[in-house]
C-alpha positions as CSV (number, residue, x, y, z in Angstrom):
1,X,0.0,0.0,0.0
2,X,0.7,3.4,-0.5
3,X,1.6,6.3,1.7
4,X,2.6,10.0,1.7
5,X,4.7,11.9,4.3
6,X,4.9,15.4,4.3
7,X,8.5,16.4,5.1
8,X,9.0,19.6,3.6
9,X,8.3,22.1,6.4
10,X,10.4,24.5,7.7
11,X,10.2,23.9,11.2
12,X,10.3,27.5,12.3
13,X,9.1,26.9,15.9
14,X,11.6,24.4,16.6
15,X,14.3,26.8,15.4
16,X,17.3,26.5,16.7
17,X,17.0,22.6,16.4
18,X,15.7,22.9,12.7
19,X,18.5,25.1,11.9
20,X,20.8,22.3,11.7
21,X,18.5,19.6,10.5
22,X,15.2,18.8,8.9
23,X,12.7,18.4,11.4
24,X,12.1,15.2,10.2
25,X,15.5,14.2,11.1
26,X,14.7,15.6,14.5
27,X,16.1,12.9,17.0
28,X,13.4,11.1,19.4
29,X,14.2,8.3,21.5
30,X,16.4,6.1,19.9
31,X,15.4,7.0,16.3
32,X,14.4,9.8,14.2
33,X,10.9,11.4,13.4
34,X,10.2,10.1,10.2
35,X,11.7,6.6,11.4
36,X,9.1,6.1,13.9
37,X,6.6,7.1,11.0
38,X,7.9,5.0,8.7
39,X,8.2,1.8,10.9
40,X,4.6,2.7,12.0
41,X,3.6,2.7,8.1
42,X,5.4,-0.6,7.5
43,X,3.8,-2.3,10.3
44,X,0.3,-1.7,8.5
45,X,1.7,-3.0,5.5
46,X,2.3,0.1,3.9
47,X,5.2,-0.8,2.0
48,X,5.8,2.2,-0.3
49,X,6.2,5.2,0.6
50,X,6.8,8.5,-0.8
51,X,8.6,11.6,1.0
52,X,7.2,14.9,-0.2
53,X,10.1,17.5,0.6
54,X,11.4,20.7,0.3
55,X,13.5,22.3,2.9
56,X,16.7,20.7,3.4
57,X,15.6,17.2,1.0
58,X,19.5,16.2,0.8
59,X,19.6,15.7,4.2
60,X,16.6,13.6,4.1
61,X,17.7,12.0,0.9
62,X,21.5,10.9,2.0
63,X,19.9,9.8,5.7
64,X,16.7,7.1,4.3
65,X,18.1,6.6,0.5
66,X,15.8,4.0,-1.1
67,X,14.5,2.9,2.2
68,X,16.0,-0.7,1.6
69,X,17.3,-0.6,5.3
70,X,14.1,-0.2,7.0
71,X,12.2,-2.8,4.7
72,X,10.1,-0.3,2.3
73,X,10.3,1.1,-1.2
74,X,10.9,4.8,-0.4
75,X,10.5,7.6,-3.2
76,X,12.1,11.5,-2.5
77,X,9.7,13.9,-4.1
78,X,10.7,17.4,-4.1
79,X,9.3,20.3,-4.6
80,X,11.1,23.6,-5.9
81,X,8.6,26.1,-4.6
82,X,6.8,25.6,-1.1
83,X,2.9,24.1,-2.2
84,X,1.5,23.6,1.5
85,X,-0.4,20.0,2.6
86,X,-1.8,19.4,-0.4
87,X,0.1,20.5,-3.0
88,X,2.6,18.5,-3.1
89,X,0.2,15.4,-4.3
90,X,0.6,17.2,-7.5
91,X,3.5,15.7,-8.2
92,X,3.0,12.5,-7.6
93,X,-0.2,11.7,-9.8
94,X,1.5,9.4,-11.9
95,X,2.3,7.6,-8.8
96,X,-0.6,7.2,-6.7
97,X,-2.4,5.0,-8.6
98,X,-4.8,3.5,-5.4
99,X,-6.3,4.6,-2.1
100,X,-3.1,6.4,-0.2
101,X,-2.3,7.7,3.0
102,X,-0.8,10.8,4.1
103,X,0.5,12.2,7.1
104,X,2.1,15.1,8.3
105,X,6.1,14.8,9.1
106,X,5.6,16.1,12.3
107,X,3.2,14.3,14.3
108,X,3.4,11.0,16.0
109,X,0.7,8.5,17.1
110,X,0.2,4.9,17.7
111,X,-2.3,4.8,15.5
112,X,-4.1,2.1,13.8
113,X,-3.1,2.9,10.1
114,X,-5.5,0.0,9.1
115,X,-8.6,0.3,10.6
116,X,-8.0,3.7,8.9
117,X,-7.7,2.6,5.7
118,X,-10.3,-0.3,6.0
119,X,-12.9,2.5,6.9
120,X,-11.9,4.7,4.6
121,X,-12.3,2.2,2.1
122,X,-15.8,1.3,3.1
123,X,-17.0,4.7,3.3
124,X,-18.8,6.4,0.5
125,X,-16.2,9.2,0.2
126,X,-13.0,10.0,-1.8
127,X,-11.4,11.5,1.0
128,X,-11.4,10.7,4.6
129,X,-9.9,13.2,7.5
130,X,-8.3,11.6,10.6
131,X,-9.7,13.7,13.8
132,X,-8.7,14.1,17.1
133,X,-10.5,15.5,20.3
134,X,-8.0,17.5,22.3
135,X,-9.1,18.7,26.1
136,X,-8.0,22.2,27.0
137,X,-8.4,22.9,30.4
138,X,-9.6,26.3,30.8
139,X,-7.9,28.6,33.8
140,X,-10.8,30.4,34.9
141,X,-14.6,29.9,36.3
142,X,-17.4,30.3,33.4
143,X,-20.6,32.1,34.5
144,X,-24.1,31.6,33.5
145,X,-26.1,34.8,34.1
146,X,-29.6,36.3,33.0
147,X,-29.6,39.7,33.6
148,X,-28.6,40.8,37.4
149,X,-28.5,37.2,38.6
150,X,-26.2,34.4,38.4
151,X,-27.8,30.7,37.8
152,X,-25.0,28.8,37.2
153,X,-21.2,28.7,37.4
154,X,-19.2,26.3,36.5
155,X,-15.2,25.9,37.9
156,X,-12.4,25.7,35.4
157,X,-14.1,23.5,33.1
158,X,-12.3,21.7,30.4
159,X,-12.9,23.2,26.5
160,X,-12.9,20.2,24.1
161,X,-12.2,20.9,20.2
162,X,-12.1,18.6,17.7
163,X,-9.2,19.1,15.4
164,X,-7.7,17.9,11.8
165,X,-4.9,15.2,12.9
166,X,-2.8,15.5,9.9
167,X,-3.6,11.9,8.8
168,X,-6.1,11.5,5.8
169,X,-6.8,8.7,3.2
170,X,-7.0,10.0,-0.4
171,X,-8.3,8.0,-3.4
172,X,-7.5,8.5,-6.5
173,X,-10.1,10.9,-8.3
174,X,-9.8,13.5,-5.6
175,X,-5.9,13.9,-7.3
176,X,-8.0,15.8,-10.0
177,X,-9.3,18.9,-7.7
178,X,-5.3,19.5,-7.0
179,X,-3.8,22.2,-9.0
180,X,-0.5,21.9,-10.4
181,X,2.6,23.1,-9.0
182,X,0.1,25.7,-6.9
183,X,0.1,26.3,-3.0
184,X,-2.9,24.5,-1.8
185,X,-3.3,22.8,1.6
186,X,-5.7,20.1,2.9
187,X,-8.0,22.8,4.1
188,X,-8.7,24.1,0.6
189,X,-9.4,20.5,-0.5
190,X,-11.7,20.1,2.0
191,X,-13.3,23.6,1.5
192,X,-13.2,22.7,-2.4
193,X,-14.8,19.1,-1.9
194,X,-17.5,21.1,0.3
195,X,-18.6,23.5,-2.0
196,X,-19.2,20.8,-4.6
197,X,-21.5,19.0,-2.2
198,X,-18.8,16.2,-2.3
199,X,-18.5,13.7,0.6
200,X,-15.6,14.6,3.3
201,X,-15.6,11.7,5.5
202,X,-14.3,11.8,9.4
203,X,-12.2,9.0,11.3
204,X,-12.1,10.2,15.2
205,X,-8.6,9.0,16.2
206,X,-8.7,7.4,20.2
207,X,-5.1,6.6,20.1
208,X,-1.8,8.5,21.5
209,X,-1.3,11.3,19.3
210,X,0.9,14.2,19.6
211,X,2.0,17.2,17.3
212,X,5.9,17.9,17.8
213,X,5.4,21.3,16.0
214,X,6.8,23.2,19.2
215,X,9.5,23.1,21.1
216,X,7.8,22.4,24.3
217,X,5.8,19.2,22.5
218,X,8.9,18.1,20.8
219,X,10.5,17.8,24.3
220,X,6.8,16.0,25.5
221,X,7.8,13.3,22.4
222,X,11.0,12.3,24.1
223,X,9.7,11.9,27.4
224,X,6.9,9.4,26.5
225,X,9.0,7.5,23.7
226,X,10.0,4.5,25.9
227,X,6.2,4.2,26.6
228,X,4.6,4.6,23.0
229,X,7.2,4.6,20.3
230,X,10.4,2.7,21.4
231,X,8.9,-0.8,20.4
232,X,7.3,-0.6,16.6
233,X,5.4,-3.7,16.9
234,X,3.2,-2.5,19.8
């Protein structure tokens, strides 16, 4: 099976760390980011897999090369211009010739990649966005008035939001609402697919997740790697 990882990104908010390296490359645990994603992939039998890069793709290219040492067909796609989460795809229509995944280069989670796919595959939609509910706690009491008189208050109470995950399942038709070699991110697809009543499916994700896009998360990744990440086949 197929699968897409977005590593082109610049990693600003990790700067000075991405200064040096890719954020990809960014070391957690034992292993590198887009190592744990790749042995993740490979466990749900996602076998080839293409990198979709930008900044600093040599690094990236001389560190994986074909992929032959972690047991998958790996593919460096570059892009000369920056063409956000959904660009990219444009280069690789050729390629993509079934249902895919794709997943952003900087998020780790354990996942199931193939009751993803399964559902994805049984759902009457072309595209199919992972989702996650993320609990804010909230630092200060919330009151319920109506006029002069207070009926309800309610301590600190936790905000829950349901956010985009950075995993999705494409198939292959929705390849044709992506301009060429043009910015475009996920969100316009979506936004696109919308306005031409097309079916966007949802998958609610229940498993560890965790977006290392900041400093203070990217230092969260390390500390829970022996629990979630260090062994691949659990």
């Amino acid at each position: 099976m197929q699968a897409v990882i977005l590593a082109g990104g610049l990693g600003s908010r990790l700067k000075p760390f991405t200064e040096i390296i890719p954020k990809p490359l960014l070391p957690v645990g034992e292993k590198s980011v887009l190592e744990i994603q790749i042995n993740r992939l490979k466990m749900h039998s996602f076998n080839e897999i293409f990198l979709a890069t930008n900044y600093k793709s040599e690094y990236i290219q001389n560190f994986f090369g074909d992929g032959l040492k972690l047991g998958v067909r790996l593919t460096i796609s570059k892009e000369t211009t920056p063409l956000g989460t959904c660009g990219p795809l444009s280069l690789l229509k050729n390629e993509l010739r079934h249902p895919f995944l794709v997943m952003n280069g900087d998020i780790l989670t354990t996942a199931n990649f193939t009751k993803i796919y399964n559902f994805a595959l049984s759902i009457n939609s072309d595209f199919t966005v992972v989702t996650k509910e993320i609990v804010t706690p909230f630092e200060f009491g919330n009151v319920y008035s109506k006029g002069d008189y207070i009926y309800k208050v309610e301590e600190k109470p936790n905000i829950k939001t349901e956010i985009v995950a950075g995993i999705y399942i494409l198939k292959p038709p929705v390849l044709k609402l992506i301009p060429d070699n043009q910015y475009f991110g996920m969100d316009d697809l979506m936004k696109t697919m919308l306005s031409k009543k097309m079916a966007v499916a949802r998958y609610l994700l229940i498993e560890y997740w965790i977006d290392i896009g900041r400093i203070e998360d990217y230092h969260k990744a390390e500390l829970v790697y022996n629990k979630h990440f260090k062994d691949p086949e659990k």
